[in-house]
C-alpha positions as CSV (number, residue, x, y, z in Angstrom):
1,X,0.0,0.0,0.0
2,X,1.2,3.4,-1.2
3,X,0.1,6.1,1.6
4,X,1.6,9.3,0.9
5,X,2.0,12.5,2.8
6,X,0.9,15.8,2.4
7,X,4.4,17.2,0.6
8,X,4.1,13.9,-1.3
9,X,0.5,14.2,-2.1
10,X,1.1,17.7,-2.9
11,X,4.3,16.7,-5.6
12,X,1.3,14.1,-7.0
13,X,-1.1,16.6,-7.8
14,X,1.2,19.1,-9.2
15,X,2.3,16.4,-11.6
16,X,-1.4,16.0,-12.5
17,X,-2.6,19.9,-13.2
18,X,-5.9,18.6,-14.4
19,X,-7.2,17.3,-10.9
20,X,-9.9,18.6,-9.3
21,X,-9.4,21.3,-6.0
22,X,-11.6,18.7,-3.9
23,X,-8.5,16.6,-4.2
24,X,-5.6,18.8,-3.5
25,X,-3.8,18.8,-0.3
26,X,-5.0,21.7,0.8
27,X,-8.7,20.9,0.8
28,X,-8.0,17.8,2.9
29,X,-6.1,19.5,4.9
30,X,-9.5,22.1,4.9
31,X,-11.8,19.3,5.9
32,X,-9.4,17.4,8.4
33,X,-10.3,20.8,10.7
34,X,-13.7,19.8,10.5
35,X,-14.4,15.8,11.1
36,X,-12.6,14.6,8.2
37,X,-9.6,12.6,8.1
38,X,-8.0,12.6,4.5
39,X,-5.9,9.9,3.4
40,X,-4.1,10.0,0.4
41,X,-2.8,7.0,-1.8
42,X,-0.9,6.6,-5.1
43,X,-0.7,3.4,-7.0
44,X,1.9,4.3,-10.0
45,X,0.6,7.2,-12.0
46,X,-3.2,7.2,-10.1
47,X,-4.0,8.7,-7.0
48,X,-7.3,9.5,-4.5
49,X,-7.8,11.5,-1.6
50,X,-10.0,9.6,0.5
51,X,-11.7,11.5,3.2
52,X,-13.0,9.3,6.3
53,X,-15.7,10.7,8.6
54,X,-15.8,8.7,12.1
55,X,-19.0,7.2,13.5
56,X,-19.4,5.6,17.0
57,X,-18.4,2.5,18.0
58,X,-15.4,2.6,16.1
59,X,-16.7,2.6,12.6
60,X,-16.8,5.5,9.7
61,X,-17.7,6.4,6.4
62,X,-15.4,7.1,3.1
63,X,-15.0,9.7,0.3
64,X,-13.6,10.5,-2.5
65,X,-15.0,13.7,-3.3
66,X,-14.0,14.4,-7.6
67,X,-11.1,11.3,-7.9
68,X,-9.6,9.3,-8.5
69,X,-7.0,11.2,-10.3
70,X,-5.1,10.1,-13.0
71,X,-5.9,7.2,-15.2
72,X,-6.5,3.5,-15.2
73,X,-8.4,3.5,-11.9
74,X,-8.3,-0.4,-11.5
75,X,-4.9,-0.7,-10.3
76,X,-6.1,1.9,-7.6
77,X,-8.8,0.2,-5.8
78,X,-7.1,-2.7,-4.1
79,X,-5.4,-0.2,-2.3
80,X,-8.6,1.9,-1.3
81,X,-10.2,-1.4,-0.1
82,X,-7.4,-2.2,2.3
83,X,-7.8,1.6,3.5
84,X,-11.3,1.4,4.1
85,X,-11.3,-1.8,5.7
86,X,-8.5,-0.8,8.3
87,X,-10.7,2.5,8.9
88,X,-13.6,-0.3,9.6
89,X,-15.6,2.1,6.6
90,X,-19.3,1.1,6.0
91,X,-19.1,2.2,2.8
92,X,-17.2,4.3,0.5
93,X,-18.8,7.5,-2.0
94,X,-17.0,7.4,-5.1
95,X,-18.1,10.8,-7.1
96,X,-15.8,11.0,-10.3
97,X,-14.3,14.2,-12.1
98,X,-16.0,13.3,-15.5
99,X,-18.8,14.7,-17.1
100,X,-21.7,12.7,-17.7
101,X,-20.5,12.4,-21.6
102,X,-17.4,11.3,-21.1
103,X,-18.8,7.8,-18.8
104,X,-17.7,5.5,-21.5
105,X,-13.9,6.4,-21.0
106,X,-14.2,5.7,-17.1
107,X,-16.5,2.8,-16.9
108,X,-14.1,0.0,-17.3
109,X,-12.0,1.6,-14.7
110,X,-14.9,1.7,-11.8
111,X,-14.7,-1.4,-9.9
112,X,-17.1,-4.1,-9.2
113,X,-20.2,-4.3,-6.8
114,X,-20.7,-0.6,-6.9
115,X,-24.1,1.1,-7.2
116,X,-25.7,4.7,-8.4
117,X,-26.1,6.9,-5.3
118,X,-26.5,10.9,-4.4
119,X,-24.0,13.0,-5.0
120,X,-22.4,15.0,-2.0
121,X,-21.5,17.9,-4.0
122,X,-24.1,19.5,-6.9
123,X,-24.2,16.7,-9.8
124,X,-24.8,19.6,-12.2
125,X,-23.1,22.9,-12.7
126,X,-22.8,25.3,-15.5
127,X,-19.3,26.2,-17.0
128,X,-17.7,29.4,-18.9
129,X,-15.4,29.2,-21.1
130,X,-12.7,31.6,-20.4
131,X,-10.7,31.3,-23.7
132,X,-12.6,33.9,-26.0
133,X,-11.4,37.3,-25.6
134,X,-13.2,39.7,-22.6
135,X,-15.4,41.0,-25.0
136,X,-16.2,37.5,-26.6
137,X,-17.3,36.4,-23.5
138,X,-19.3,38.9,-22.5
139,X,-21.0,39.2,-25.3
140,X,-22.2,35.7,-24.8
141,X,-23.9,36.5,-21.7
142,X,-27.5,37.1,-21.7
143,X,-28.8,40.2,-22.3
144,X,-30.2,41.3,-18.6
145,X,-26.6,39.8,-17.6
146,X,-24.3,42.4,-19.0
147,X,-26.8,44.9,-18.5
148,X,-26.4,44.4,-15.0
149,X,-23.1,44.3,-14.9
150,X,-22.5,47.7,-16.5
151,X,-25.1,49.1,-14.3
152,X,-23.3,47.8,-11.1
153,X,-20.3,50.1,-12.6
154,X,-22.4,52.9,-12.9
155,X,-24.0,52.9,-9.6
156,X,-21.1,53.3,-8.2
157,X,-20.2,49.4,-6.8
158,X,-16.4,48.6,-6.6
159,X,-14.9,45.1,-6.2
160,X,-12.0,44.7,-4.6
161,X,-9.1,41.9,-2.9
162,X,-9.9,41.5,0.3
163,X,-8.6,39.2,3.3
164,X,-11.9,40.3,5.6
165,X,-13.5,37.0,6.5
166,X,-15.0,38.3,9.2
167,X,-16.8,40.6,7.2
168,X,-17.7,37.9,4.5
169,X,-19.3,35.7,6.8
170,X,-21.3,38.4,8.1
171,X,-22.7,38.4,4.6
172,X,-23.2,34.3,4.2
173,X,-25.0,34.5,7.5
174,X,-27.4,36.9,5.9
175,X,-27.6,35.1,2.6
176,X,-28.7,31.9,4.8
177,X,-31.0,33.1,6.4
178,X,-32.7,34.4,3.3
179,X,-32.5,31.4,1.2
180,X,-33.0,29.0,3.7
181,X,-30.2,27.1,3.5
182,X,-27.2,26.0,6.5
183,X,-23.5,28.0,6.4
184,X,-20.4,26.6,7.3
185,X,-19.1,29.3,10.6
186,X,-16.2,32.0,10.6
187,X,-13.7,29.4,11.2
188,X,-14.2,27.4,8.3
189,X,-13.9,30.3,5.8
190,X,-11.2,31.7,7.3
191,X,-9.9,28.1,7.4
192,X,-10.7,27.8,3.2
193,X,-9.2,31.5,2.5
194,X,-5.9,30.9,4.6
195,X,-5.0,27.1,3.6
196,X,-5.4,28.0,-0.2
197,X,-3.2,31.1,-0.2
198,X,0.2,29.3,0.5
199,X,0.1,29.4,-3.6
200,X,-2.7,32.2,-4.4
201,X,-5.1,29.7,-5.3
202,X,-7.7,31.1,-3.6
203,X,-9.4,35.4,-3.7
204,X,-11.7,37.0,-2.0
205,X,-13.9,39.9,-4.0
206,X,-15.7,41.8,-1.7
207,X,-18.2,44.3,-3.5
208,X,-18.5,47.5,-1.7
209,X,-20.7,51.1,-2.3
210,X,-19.5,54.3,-0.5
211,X,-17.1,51.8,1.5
212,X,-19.8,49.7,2.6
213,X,-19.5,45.8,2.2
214,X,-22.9,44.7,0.1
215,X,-21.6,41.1,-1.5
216,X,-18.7,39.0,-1.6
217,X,-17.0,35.6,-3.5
218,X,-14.7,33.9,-2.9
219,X,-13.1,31.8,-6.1
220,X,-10.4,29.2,-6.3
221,X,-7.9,28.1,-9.1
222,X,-6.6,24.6,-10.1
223,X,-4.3,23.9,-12.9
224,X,-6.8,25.2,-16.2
225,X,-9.9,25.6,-14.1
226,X,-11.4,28.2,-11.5
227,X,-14.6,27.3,-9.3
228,X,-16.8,29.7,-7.8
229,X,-17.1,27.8,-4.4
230,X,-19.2,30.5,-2.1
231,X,-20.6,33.9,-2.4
232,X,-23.0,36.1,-0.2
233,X,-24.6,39.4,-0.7
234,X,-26.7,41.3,2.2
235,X,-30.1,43.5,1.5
236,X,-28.4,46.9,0.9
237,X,-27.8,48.2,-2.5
238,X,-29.2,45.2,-4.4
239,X,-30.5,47.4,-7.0
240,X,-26.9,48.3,-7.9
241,X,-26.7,44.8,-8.7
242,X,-23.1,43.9,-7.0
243,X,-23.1,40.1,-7.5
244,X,-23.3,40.6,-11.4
245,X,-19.9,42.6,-11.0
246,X,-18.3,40.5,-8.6
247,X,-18.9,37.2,-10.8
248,X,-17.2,39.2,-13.6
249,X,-14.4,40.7,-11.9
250,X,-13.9,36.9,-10.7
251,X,-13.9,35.2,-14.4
252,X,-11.2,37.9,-15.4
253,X,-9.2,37.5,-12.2
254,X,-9.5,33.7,-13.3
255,X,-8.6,34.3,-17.0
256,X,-5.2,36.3,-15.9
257,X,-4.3,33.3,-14.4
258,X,-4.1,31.3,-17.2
259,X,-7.2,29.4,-16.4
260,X,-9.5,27.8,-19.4
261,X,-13.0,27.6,-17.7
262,X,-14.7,29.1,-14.8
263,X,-17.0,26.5,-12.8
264,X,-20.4,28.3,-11.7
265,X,-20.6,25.3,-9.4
266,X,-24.1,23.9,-8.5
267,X,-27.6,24.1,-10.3
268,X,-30.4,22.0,-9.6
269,X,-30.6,18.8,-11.3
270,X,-32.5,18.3,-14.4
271,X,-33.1,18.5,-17.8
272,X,-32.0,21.8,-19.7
273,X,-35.4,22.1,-20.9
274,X,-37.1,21.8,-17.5
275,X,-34.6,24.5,-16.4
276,X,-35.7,27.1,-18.4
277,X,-39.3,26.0,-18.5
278,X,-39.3,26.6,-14.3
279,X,-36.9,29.2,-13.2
280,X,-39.1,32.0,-13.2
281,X,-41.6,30.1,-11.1
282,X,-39.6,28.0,-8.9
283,X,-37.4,30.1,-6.1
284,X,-36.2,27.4,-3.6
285,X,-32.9,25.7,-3.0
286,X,-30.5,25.9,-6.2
287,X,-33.8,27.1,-8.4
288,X,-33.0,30.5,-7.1
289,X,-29.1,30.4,-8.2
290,X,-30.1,29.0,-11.1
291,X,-31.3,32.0,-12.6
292,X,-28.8,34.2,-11.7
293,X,-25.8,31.6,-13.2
294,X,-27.7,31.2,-16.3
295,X,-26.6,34.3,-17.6
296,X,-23.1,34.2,-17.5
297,X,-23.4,32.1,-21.0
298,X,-22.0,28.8,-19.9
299,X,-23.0,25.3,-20.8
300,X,-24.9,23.3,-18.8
301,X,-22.4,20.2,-17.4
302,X,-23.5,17.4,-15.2
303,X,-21.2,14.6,-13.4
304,X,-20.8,11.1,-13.9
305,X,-22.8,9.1,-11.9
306,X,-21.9,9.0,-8.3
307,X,-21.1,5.3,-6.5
308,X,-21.0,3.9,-3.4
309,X,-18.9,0.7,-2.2
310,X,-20.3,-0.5,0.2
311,X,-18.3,-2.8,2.5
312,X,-21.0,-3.6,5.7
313,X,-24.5,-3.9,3.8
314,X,-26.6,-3.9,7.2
315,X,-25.0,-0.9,8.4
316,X,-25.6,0.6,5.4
317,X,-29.2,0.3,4.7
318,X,-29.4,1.9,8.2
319,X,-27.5,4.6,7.6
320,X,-28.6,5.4,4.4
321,X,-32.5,5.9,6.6
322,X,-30.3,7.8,9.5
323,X,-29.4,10.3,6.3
324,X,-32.7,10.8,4.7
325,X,-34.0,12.1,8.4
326,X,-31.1,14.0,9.3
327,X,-29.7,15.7,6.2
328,X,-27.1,18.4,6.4
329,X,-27.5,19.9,2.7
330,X,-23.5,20.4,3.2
331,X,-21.5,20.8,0.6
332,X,-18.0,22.1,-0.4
């Protein structure tokens, strides 16, 4: 068995640019501050970080949130079996960095006994292609889109770099509370921001009017591709529209550093068509984000399916009830 450590994990990825941030050291490092252990193991040119989350009596649950990396996954999972079995693992979550049109070139490598499951993180997101020229790319934005961009500018809205966590999470708490959905605390974003910039990886853009924070992002970089990962706006000033700026000021901040394609990250799960036949009327959960992504002029993406392993069947079909009455919604 090939376990490696972080400065060997971290050598890994940055022979493998194309790998996902969920699998770089720094995000294990991220979620080992917050009931995850990672684990990271290499079998030739193929690697996974597999995050372990302990449950009592001894026992826990795996994850490989976007991995395996590399190629030629086969070779890899004898190794992950031993892993999970020494962690006493009731089951592993296998959730692949391949679109859903690319399945045929990973399916042979899957192994055997696994099933379809729910994804952890969004299955579908919405992606802009960041090698047009500025004005390419804006022009392929809907109409309202760069409307609102421009008028952001107008009114008066600057984006800036920041390092103010503090304040930023001031502004996810109000965001949660409006949509209705759970926030990671201070620590964790402060956590996310400070483990990321050891290589600028990771900005903040904090949106302000008359020297007032209104919204923030914050955006990370990996190899070709930058993810939005967490943004936050409070009530003041939404007519001057500061998310639409921020998002921009984010994609060119993301472009300058070389990167290919900017990840919107999370939409709600269906059909294109039922997309735009429904986000005018639906509001709740990713329906609401949906609209506002839409405009950026990406394509629609979705992930290969999601797997689980599962190692201890009873356990399983009990936890898998324990999680439909006590879900999180975490993600990222």
């Amino acid at each position: 068995m090939s376990e490696l450590t972080l400065p060997q994990w971290n050598a890994f990825i940055q022979s493998h640019p194309d790998a996902h941030i969920l699998q770089t050291g720094a995000w294990g490092e991220l979620k080992s501050r917050f009931h995850w252990e990672p684990v990271r193991i290499a079998s030739g040119d193929t690697g996974a970080q597999v995050l372990f989350r302990a449950l009592p009596a001894g026992l826990t649950i795996a994850y490989i949130p976007r991995g395996p990396v590399g190629q030629k996954w086969d070779r890899l999972w004898p190794e992950i079996d031993a892993v999970c079995q020494k962690k006493h693992a009731i089951f592993l979550k296998i959730e692949p960095d391949v679109w859903e049109n690319g399945f045929t070139i990973i399916k042979n490598w899957l192994p055997k006994g696994i099933h379809p499951s729910k994804s952890i993180q969004a299955a579908q997101t919405i992606i802009t292609d960041l090698t047009p020229s500025q004005e390419e790319i804006i022009n392929k934005m809907k109409p309202k889109t760069r409307y609102n961009i421009r008028l952001a500018e107008k009114k008066g809205v600057e984006v800036r770099f920041s390092d103010d966590i503090p304040g930023f999470h001031k502004l996810m708490a109000v965001t949660g509370e409006r949509d209705g959905f759970g926030i990671h605390n201070q620590a964790y974003f402060q956590a996310a921001y400070d483990l990321f910039q050891s290589d600028y990886s990771c900005k903040l853009l904090m949106a302000y009017f008359e020297n007032q924070p209104i919204a923030g992002l914050m955006v990370y970089k990996q190899g070709k591709r930058a993810w939005y990962l967490y943004g936050a706006s409070n009530e003041l000033e939404r007519n001057r529209m500061p998310t639409y700026l921020l998002q921009w000021k984010a994609m060119l901040w993301a472009k300058e550093e070389g990167c290919t394609e900017y990840d919107l990250w999370g939409i709600p799960d269906s059909e294109e068509n039922v997309l735009e036949a429904n986000f005018e009327k639906i509001n709740t959960g990713l329906w609401g984000v949906y609209r506002f992504k839409r405009g950026f002029g990406g394509r629609i993406q979705r992930i290969a399916n999601t797997y689980d392993r599962v190692y201890k069947p009873l356990l399983y079909r009990a936890y898998q009830v324990y999680s439909r009455i006590r879900s999180t919604g975490e993600t990222a």
